[in-house]
PASEBA-1860 file (N, C-alpha, C; in nm, 3 decimals):
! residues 56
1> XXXXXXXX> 4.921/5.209/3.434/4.837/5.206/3.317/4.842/5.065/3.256 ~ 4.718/5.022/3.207/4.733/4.886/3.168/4.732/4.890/2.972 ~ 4.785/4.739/2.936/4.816/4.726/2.823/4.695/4.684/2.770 ~ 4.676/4.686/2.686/4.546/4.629/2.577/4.621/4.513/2.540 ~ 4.528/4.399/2.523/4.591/4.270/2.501/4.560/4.303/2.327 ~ 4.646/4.222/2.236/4.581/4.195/2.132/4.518/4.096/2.076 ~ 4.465/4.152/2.026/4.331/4.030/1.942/4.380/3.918/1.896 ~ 4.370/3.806/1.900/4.399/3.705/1.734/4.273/3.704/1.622
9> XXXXXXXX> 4.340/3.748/1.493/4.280/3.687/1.447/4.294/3.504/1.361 ~ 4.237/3.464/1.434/4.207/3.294/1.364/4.104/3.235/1.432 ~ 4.129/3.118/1.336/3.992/3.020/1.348/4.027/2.934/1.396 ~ 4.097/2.886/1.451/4.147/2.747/1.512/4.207/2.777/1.636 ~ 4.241/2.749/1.768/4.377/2.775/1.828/4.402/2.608/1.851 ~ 4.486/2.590/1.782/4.572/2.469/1.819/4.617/2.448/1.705 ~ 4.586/2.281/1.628/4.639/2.258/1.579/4.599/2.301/1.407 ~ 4.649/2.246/1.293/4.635/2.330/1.173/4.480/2.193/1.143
17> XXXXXXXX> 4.464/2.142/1.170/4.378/2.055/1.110/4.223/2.002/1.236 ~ 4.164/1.929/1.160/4.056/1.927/1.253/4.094/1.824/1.366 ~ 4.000/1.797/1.392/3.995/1.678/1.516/3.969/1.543/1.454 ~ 4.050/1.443/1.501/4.050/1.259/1.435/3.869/1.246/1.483 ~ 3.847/1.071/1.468/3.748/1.069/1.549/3.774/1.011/1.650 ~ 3.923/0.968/1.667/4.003/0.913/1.848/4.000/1.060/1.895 ~ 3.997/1.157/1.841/4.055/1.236/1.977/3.945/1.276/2.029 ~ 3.751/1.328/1.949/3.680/1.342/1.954/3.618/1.244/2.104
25> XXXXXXXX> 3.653/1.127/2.027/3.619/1.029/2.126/3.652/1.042/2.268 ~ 3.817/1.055/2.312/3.888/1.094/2.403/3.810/1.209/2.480 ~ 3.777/1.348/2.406/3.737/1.454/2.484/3.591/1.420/2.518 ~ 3.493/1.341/2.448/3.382/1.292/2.479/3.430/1.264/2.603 ~ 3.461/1.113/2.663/3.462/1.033/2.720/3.524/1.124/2.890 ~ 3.618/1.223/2.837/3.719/1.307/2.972/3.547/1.414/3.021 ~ 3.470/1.472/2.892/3.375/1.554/3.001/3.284/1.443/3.024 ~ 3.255/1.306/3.024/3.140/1.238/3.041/3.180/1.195/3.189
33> XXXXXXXX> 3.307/1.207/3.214/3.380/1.136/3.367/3.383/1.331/3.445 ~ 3.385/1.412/3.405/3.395/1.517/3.488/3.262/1.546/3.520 ~ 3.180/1.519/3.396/3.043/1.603/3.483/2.946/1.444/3.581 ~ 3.051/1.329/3.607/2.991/1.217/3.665/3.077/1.241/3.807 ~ 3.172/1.345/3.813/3.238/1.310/3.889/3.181/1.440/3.984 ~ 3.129/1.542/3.883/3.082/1.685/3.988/2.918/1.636/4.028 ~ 2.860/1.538/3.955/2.721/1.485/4.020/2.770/1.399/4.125 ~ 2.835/1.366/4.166/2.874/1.279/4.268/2.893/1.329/4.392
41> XXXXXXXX> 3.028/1.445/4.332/3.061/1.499/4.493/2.980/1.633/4.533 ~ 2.892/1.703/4.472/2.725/1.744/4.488/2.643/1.719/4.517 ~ 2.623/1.721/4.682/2.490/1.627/4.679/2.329/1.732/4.665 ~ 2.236/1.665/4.630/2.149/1.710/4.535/2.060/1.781/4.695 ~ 1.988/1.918/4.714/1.931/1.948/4.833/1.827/1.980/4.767 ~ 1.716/1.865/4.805/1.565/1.842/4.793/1.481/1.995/4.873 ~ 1.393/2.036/4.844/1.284/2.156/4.898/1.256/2.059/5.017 ~ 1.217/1.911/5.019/1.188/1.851/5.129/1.342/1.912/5.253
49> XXXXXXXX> 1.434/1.877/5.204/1.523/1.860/5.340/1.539/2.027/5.352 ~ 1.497/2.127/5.275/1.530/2.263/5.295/1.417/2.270/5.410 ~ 1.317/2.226/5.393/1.226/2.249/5.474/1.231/2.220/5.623 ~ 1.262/2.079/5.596/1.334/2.039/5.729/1.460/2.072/5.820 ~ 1.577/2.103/5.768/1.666/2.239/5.810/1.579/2.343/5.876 ~ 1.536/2.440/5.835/1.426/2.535/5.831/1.364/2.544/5.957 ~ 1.283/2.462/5.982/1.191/2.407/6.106/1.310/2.344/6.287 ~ 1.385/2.287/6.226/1.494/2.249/6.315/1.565/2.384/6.383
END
């Protein structure tokens, strides 16, 4: 039989205060390099080359 997790209630999980504008900056800058880094190793498959697969 499984347990029921419990709820939290709050508004924050971390720290008691908001975010600087360094750290803002920081988490900017970490997803601007992850989603450069998942367009990269994704390569993009055009309807042209589906087509061509396809026929081959």
């Amino acid at each position: 039989m499984k347990n029921k997790a419990k709820e939290l209630d709050v508004d924050f999980i971390g720290g008691q205060g908001s975010l600087t504008k360094e750290e803002q900056q920081k988490i900017s800058e970490y997803i601007k390099t992850q989603k450069q880094q998942q367009t990269k190793t994704r390569p993009r498959v055009t309807k042209k080359l589906q087509r061509k697969k396809a026929l081959v």
